[in-house]
CHARMM internal coordinates of N, CA and C (Angstrom, degrees):
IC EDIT
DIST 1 N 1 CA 1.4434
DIST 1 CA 1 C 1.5187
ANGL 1 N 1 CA 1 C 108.97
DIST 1 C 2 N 1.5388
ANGL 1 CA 1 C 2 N 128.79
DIHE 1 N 1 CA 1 C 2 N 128.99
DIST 2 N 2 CA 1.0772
ANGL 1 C 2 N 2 CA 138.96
DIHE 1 CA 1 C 2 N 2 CA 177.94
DIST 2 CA 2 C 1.6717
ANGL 2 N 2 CA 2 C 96.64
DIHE 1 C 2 N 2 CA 2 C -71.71
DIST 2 C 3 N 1.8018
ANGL 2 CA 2 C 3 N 99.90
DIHE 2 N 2 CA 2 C 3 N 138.31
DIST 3 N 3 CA 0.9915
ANGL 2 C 3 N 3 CA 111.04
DIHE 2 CA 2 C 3 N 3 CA 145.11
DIST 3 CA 3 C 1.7748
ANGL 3 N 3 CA 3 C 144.13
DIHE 2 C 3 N 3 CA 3 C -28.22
DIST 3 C 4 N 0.9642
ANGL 3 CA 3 C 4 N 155.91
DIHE 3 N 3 CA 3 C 4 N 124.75
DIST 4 N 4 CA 1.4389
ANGL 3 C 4 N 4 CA 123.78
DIHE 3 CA 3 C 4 N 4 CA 167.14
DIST 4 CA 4 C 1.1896
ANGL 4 N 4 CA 4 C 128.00
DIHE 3 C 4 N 4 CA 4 C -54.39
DIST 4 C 5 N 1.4245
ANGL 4 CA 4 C 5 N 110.35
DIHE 4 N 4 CA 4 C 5 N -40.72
DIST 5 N 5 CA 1.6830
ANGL 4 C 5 N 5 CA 112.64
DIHE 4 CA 4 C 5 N 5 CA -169.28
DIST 5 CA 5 C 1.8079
ANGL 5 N 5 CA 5 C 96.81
DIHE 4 C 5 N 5 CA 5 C -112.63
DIST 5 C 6 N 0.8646
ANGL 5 CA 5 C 6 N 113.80
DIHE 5 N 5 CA 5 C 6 N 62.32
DIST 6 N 6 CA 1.7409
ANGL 5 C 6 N 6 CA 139.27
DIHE 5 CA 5 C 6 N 6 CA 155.71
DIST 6 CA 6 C 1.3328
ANGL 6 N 6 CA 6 C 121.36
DIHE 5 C 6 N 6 CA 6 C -137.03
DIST 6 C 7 N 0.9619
ANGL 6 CA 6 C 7 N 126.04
DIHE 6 N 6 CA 6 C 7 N 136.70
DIST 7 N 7 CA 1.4763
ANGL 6 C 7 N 7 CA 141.53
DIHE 6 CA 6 C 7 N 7 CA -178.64
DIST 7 CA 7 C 1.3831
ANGL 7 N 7 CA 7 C 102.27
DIHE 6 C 7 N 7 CA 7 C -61.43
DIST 7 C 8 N 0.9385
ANGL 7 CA 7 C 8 N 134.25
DIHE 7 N 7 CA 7 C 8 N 131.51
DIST 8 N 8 CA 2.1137
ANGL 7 C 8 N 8 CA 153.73
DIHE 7 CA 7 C 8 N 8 CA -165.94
DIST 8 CA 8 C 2.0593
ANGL 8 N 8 CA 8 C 95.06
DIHE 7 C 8 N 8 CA 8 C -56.72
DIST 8 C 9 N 2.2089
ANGL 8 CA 8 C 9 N 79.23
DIHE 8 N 8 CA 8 C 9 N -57.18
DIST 9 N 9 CA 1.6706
ANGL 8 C 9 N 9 CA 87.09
DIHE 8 CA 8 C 9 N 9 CA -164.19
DIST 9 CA 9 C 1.5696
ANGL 9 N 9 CA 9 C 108.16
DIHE 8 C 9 N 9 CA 9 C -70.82
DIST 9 C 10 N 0.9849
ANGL 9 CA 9 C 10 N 115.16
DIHE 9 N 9 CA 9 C 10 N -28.57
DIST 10 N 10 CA 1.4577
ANGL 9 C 10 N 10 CA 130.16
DIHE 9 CA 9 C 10 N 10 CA -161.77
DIST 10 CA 10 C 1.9065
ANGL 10 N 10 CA 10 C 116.16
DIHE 9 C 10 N 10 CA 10 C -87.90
DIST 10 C 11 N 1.5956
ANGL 10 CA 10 C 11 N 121.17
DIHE 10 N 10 CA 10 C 11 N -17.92
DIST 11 N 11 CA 1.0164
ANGL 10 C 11 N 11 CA 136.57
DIHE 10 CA 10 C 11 N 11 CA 165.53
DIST 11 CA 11 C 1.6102
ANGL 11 N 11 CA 11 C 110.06
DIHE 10 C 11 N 11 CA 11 C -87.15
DIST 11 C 12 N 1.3180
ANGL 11 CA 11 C 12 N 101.09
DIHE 11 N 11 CA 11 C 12 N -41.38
DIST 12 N 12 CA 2.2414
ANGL 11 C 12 N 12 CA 101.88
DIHE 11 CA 11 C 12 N 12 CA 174.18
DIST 12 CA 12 C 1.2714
ANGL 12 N 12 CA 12 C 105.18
DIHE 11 C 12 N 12 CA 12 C -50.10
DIST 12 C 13 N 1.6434
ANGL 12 CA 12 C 13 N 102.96
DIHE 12 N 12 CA 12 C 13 N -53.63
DIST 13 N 13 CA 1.7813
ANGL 12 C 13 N 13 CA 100.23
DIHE 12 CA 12 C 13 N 13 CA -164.90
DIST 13 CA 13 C 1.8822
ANGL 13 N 13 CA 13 C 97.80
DIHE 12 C 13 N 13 CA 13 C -66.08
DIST 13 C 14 N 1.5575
ANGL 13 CA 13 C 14 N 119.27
DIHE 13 N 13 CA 13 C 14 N -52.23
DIST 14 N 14 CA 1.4294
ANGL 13 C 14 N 14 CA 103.08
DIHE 13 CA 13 C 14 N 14 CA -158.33
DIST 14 CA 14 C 1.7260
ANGL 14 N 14 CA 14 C 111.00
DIHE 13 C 14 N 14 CA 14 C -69.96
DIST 14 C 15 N 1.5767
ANGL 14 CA 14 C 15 N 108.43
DIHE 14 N 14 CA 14 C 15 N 5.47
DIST 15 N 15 CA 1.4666
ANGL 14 C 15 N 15 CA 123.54
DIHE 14 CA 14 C 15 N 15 CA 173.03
DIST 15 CA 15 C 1.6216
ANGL 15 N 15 CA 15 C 107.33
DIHE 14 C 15 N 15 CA 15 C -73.58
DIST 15 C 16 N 1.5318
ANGL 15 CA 15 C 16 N 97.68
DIHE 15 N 15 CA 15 C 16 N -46.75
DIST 16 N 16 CA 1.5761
ANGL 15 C 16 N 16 CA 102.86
DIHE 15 CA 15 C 16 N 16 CA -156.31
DIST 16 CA 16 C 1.3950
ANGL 16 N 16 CA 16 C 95.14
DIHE 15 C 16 N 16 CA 16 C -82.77
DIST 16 C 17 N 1.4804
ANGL 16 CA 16 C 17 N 118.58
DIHE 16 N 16 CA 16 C 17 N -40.61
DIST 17 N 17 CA 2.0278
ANGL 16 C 17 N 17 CA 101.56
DIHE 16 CA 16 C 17 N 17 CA 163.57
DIST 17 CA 17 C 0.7932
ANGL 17 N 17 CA 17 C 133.28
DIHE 16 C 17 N 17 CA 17 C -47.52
DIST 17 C 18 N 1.6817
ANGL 17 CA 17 C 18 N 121.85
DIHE 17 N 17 CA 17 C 18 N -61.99
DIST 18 N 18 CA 1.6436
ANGL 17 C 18 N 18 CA 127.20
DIHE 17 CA 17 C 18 N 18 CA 170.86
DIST 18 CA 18 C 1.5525
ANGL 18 N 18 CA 18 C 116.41
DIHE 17 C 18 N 18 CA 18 C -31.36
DIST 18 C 19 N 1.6573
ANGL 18 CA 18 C 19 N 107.12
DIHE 18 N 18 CA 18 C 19 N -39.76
DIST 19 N 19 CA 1.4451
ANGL 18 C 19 N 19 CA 91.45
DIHE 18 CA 18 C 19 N 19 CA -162.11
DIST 19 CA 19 C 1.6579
ANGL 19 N 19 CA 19 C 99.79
DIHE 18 C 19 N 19 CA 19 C -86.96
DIST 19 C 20 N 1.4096
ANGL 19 CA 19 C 20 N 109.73
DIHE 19 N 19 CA 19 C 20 N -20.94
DIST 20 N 20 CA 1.3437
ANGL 19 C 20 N 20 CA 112.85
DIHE 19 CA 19 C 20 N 20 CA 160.38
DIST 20 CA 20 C 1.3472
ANGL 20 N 20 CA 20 C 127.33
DIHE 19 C 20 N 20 CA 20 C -58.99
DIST 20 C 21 N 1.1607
ANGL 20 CA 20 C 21 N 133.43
DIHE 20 N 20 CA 20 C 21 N -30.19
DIST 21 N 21 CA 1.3901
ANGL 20 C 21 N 21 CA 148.03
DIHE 20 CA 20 C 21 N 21 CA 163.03
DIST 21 CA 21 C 2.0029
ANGL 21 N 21 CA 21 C 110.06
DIHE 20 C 21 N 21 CA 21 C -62.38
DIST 21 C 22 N 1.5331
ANGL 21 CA 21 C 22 N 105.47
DIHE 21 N 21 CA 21 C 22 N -70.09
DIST 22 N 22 CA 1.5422
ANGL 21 C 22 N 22 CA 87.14
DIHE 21 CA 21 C 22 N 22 CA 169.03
DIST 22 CA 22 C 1.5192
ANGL 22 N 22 CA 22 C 123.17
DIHE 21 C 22 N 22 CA 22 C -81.77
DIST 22 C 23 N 1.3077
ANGL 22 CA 22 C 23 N 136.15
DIHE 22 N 22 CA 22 C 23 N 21.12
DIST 23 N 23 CA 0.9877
ANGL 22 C 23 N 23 CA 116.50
DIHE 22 CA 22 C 23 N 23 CA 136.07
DIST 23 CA 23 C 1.4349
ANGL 23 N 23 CA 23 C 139.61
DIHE 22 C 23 N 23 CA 23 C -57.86
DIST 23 C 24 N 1.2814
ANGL 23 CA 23 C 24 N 93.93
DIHE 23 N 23 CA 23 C 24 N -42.63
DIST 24 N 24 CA 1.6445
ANGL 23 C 24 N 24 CA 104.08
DIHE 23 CA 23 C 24 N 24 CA 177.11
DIST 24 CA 24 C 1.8069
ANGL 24 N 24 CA 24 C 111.59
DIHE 23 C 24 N 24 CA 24 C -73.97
DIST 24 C 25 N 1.0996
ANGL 24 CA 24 C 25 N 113.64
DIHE 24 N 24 CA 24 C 25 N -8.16
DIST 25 N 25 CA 1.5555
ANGL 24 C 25 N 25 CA 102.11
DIHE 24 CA 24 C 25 N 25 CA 168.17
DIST 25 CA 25 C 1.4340
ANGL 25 N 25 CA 25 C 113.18
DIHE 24 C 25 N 25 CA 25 C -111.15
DIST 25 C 26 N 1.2647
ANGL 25 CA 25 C 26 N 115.37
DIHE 25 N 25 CA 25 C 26 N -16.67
DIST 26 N 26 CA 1.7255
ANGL 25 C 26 N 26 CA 124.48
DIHE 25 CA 25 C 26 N 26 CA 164.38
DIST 26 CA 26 C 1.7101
ANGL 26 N 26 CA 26 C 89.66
DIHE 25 C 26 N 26 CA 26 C -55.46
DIST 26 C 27 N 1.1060
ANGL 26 CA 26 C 27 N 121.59
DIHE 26 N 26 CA 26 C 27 N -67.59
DIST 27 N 27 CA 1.6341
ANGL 26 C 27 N 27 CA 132.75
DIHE 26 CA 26 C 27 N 27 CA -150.25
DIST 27 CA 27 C 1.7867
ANGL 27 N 27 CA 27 C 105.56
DIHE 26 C 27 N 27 CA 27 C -66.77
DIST 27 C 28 N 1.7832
ANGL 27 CA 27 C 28 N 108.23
DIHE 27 N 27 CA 27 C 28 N -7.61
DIST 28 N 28 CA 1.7274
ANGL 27 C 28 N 28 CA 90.53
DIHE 27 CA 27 C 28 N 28 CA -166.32
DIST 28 CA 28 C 1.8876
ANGL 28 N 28 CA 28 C 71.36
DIHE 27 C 28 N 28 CA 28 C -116.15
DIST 28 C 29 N 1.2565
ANGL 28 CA 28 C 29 N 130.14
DIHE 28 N 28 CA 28 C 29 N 7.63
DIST 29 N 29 CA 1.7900
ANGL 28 C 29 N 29 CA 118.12
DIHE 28 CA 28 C 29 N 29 CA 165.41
DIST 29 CA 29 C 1.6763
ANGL 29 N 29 CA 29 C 92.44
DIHE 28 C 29 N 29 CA 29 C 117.78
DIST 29 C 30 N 1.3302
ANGL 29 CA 29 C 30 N 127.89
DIHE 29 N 29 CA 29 C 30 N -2.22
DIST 30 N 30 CA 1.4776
ANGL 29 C 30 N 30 CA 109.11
DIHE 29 CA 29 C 30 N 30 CA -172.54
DIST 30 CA 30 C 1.5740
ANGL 30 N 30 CA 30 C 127.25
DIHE 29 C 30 N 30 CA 30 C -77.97
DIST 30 C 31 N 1.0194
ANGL 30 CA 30 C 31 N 134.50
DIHE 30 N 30 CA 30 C 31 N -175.13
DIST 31 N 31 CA 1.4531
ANGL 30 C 31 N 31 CA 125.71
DIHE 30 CA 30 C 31 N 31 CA 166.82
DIST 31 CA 31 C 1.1749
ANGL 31 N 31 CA 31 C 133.87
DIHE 30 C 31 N 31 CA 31 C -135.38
DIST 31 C 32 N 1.5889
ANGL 31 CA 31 C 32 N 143.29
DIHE 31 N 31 CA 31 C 32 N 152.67
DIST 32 N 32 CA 1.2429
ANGL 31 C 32 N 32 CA 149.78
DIHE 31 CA 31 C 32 N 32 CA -116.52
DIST 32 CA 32 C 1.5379
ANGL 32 N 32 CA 32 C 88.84
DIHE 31 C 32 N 32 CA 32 C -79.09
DIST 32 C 33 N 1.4064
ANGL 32 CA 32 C 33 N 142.37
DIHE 32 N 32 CA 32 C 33 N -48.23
DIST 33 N 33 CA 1.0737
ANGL 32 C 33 N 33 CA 120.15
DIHE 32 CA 32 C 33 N 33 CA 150.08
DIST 33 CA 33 C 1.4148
ANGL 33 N 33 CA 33 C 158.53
DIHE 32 C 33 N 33 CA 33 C -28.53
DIST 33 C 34 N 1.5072
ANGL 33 CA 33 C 34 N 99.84
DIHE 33 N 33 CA 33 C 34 N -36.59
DIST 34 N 34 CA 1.4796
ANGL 33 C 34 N 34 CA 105.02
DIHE 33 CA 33 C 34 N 34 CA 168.97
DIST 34 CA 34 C 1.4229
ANGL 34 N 34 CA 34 C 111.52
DIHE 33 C 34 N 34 CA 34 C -73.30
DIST 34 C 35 N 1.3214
ANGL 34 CA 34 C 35 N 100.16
DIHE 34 N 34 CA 34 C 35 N -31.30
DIST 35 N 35 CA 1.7549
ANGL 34 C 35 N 35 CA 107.70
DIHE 34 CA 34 C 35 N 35 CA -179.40
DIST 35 CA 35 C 1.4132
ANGL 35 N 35 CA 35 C 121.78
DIHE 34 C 35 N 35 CA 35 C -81.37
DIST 35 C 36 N 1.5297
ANGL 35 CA 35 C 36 N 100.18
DIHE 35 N 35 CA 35 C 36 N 0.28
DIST 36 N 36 CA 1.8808
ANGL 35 C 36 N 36 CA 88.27
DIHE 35 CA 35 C 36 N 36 CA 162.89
DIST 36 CA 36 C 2.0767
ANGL 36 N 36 CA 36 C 96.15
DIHE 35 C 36 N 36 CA 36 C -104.83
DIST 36 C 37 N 1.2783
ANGL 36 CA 36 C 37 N 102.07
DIHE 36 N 36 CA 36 C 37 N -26.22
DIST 37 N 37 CA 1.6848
ANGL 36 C 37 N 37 CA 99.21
DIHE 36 CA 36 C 37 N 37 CA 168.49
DIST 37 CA 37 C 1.7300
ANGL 37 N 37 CA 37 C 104.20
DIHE 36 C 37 N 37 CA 37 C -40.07
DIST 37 C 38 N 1.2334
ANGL 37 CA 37 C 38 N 123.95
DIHE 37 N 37 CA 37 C 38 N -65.49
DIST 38 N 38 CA 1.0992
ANGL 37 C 38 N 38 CA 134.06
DIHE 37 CA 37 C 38 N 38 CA -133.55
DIST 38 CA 38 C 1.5218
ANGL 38 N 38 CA 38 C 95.78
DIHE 37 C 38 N 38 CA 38 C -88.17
DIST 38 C 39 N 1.6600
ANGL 38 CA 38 C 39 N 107.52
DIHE 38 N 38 CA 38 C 39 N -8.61
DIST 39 N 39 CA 1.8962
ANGL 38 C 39 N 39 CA 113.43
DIHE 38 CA 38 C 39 N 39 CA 164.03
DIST 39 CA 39 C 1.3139
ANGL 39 N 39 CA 39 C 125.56
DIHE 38 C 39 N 39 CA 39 C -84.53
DIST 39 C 40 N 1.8110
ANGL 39 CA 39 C 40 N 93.48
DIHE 39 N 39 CA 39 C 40 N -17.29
DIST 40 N 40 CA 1.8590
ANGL 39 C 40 N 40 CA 89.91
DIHE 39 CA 39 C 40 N 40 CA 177.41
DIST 40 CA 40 C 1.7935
ANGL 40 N 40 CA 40 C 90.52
DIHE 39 C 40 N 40 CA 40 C 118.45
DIST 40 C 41 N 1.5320
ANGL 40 CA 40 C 41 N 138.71
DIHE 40 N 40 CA 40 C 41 N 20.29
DIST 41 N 41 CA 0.8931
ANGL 40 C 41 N 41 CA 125.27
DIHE 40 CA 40 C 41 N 41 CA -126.59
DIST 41 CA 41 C 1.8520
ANGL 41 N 41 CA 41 C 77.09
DIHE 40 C 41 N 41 CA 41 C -128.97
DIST 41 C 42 N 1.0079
ANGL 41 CA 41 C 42 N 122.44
DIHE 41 N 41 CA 41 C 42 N 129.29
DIST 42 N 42 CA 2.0282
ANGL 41 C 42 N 42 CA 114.23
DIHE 41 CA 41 C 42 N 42 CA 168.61
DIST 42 CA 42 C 1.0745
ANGL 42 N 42 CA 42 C 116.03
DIHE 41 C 42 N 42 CA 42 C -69.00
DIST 42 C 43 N 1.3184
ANGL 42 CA 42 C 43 N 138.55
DIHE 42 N 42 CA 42 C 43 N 170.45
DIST 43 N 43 CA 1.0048
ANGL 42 C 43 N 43 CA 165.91
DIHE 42 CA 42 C 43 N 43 CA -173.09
DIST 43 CA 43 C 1.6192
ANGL 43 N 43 CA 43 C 105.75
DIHE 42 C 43 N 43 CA 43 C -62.78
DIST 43 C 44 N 1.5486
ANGL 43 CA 43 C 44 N 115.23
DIHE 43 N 43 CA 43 C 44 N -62.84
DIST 44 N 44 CA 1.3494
ANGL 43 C 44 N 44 CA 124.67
DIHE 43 CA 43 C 44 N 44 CA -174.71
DIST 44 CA 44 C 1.5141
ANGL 44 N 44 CA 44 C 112.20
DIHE 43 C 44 N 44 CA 44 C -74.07
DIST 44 C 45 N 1.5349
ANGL 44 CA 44 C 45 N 110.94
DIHE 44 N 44 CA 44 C 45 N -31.00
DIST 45 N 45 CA 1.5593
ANGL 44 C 45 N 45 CA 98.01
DIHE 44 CA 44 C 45 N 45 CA 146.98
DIST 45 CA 45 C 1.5842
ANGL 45 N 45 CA 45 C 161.92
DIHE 44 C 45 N 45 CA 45 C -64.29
DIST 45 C 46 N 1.7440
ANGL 45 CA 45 C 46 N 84.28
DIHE 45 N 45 CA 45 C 46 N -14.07
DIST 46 N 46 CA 1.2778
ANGL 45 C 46 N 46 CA 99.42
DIHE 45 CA 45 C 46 N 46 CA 179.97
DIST 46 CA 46 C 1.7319
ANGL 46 N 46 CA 46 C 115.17
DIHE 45 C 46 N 46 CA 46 C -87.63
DIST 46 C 47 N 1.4335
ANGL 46 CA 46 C 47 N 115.79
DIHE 46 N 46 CA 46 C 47 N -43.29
DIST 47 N 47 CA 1.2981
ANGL 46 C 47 N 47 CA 125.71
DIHE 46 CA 46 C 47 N 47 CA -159.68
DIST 47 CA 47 C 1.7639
ANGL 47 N 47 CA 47 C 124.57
DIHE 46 C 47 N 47 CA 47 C 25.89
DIST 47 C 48 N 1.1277
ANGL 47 CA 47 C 48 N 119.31
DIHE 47 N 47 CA 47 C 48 N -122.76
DIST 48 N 48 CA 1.3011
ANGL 47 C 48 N 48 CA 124.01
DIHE 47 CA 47 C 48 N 48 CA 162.84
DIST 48 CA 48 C 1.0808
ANGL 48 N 48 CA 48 C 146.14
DIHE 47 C 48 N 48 CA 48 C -63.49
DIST 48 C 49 N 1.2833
ANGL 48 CA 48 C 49 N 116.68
DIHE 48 N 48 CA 48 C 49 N 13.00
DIST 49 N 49 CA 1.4322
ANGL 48 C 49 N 49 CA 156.85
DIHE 48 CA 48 C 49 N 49 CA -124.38
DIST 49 CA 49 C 2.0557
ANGL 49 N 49 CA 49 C 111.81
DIHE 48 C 49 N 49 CA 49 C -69.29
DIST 49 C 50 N 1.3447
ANGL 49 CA 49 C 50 N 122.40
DIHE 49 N 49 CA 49 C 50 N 87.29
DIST 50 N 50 CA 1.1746
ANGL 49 C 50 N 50 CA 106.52
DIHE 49 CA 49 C 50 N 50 CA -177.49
DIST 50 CA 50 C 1.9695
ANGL 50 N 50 CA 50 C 145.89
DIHE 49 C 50 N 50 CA 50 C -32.38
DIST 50 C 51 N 0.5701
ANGL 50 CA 50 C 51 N 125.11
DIHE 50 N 50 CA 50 C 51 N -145.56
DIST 51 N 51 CA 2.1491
ANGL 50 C 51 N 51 CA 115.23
DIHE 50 CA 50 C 51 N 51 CA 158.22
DIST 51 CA 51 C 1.7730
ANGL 51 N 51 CA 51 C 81.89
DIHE 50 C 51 N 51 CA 51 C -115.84
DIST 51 C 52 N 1.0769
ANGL 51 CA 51 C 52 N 113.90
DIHE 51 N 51 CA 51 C 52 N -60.98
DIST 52 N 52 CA 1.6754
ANGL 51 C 52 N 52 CA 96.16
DIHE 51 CA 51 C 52 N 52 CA -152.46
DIST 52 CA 52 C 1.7196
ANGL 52 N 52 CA 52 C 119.18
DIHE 51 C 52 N 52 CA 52 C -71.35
DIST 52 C 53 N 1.5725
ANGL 52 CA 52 C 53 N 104.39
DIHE 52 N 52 CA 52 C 53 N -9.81
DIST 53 N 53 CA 1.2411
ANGL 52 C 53 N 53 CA 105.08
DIHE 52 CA 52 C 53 N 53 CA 148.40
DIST 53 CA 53 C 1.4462
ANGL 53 N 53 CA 53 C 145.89
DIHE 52 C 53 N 53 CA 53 C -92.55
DIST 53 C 54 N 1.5703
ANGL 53 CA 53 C 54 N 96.48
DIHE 53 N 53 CA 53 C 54 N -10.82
DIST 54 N 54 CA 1.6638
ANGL 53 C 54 N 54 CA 122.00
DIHE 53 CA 53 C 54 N 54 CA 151.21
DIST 54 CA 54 C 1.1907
ANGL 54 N 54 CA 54 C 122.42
DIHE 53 C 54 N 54 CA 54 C -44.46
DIST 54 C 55 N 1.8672
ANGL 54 CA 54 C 55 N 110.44
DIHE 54 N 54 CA 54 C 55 N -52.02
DIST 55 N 55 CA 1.5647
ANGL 54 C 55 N 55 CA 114.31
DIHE 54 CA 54 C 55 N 55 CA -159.38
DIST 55 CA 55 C 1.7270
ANGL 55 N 55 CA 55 C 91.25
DIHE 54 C 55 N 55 CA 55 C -92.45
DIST 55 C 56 N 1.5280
ANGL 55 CA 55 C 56 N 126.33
DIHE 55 N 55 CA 55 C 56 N -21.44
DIST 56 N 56 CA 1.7583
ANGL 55 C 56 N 56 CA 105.04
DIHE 55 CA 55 C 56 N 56 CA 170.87
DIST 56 CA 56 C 1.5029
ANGL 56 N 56 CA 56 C 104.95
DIHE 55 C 56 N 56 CA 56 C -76.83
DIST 56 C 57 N 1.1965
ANGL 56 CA 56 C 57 N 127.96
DIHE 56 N 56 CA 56 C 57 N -14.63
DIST 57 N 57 CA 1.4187
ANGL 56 C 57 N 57 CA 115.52
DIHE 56 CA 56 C 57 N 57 CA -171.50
DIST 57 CA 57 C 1.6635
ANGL 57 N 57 CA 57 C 106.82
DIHE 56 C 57 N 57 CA 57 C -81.96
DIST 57 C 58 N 1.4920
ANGL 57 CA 57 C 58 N 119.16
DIHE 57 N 57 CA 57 C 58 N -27.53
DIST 58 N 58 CA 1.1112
ANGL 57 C 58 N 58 CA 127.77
DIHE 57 CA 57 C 58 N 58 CA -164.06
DIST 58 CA 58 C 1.5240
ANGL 58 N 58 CA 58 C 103.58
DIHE 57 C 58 N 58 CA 58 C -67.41
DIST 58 C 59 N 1.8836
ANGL 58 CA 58 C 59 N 94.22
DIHE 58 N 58 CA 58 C 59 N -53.71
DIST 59 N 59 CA 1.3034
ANGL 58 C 59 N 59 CA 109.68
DIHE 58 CA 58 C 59 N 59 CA -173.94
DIST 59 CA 59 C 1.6746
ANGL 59 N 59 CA 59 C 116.86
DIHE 58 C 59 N 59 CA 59 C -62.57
DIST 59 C 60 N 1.4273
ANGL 59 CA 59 C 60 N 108.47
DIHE 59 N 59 CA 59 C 60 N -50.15
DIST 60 N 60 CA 1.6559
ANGL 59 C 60 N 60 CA 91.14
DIHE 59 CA 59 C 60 N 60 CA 163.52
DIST 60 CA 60 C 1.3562
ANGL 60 N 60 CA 60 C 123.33
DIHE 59 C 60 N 60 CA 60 C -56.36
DIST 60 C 61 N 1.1067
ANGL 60 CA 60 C 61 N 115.15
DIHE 60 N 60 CA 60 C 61 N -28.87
DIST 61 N 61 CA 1.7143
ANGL 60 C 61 N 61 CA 101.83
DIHE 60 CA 60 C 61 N 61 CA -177.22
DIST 61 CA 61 C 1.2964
ANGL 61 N 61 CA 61 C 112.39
DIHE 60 C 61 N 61 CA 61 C -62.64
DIST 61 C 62 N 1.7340
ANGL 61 CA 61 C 62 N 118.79
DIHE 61 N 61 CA 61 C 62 N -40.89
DIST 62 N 62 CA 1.5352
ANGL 61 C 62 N 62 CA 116.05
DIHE 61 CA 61 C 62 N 62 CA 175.11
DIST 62 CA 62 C 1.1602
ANGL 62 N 62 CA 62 C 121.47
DIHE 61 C 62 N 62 CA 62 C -66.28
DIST 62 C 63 N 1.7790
ANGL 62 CA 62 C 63 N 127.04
DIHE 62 N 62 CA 62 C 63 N -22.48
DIST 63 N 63 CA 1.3429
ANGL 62 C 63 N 63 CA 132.96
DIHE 62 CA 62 C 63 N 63 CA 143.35
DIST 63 CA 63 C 1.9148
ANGL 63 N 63 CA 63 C 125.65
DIHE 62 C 63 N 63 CA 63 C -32.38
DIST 63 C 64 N 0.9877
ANGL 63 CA 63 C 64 N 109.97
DIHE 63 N 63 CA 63 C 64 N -43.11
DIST 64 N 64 CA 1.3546
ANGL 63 C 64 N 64 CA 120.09
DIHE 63 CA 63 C 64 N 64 CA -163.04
DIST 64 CA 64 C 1.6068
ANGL 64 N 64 CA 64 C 112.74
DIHE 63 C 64 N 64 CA 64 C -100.80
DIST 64 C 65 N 1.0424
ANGL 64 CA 64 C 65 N 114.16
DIHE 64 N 64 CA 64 C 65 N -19.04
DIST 65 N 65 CA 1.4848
ANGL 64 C 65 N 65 CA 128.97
DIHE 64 CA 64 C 65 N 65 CA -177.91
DIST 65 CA 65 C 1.6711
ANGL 65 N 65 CA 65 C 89.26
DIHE 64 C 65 N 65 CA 65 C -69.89
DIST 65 C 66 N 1.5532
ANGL 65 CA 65 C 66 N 105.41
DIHE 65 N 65 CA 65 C 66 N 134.42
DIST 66 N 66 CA 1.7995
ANGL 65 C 66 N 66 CA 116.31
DIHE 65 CA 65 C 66 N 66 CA 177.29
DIST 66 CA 66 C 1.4003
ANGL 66 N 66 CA 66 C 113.45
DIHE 65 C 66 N 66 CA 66 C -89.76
DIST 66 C 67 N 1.5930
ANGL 66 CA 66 C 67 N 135.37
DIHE 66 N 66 CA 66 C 67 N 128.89
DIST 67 N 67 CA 1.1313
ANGL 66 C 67 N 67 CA 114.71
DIHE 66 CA 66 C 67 N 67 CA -176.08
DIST 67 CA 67 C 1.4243
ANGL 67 N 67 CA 67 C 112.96
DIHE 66 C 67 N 67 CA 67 C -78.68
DIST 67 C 68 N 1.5305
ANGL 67 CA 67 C 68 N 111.16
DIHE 67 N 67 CA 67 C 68 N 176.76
DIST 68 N 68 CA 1.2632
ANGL 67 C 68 N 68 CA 118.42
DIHE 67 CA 67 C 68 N 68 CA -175.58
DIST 68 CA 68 C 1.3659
ANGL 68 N 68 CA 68 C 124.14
DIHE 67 C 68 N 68 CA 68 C -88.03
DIST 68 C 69 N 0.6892
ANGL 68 CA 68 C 69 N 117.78
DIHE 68 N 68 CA 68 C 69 N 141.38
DIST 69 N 69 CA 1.5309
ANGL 68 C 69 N 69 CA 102.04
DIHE 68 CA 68 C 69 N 69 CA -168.08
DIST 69 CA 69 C 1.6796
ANGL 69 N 69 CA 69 C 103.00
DIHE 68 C 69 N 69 CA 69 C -114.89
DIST 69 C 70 N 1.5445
ANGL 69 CA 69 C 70 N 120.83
DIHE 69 N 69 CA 69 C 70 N 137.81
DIST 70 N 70 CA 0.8760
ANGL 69 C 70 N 70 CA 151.76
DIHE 69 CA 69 C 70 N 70 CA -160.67
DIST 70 CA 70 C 1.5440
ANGL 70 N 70 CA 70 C 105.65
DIHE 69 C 70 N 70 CA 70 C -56.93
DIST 70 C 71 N 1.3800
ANGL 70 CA 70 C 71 N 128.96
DIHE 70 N 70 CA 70 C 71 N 159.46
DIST 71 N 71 CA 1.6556
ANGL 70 C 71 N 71 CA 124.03
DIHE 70 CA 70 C 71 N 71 CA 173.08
DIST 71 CA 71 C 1.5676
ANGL 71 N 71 CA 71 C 115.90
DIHE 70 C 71 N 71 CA 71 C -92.60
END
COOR INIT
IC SEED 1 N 1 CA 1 C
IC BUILD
């Protein structure tokens, strides 16, 4: 389910990375924790932290990040 205040197109794609992202650390033995570490994510945010609530947390965060804008 899309967010409300996320873009439709722009939450699929940062959906379809995240889960692309912890796959690849599920698959080398890691865990849903390391994989919000490895987003920029603290410690006290992560706690016990499921995968499928890993990969929406991931994905909003890549939602919310501002792009850069060019010189």
């Amino acid at each position: 389910m899309t967010p409300h205040n996320f873009n439709p197109v722009q939450w699929t794609q940062s959906m379809g990375y995240s889960r692309q992202a912890c796959a690849r650390i599920f698959r080398d033995g890691g865990t849903a924790g390391e994989a919000l570490a490895a987003f920029g994510f603290e410690a006290g945010q992560v706690g016990d932290a499921e995968w499928s609530r890993a990969v929406e947390m991931i994905a909003a965060a890549l939602c919310q990040r501002p792009l850069s804008l060019a010189a």
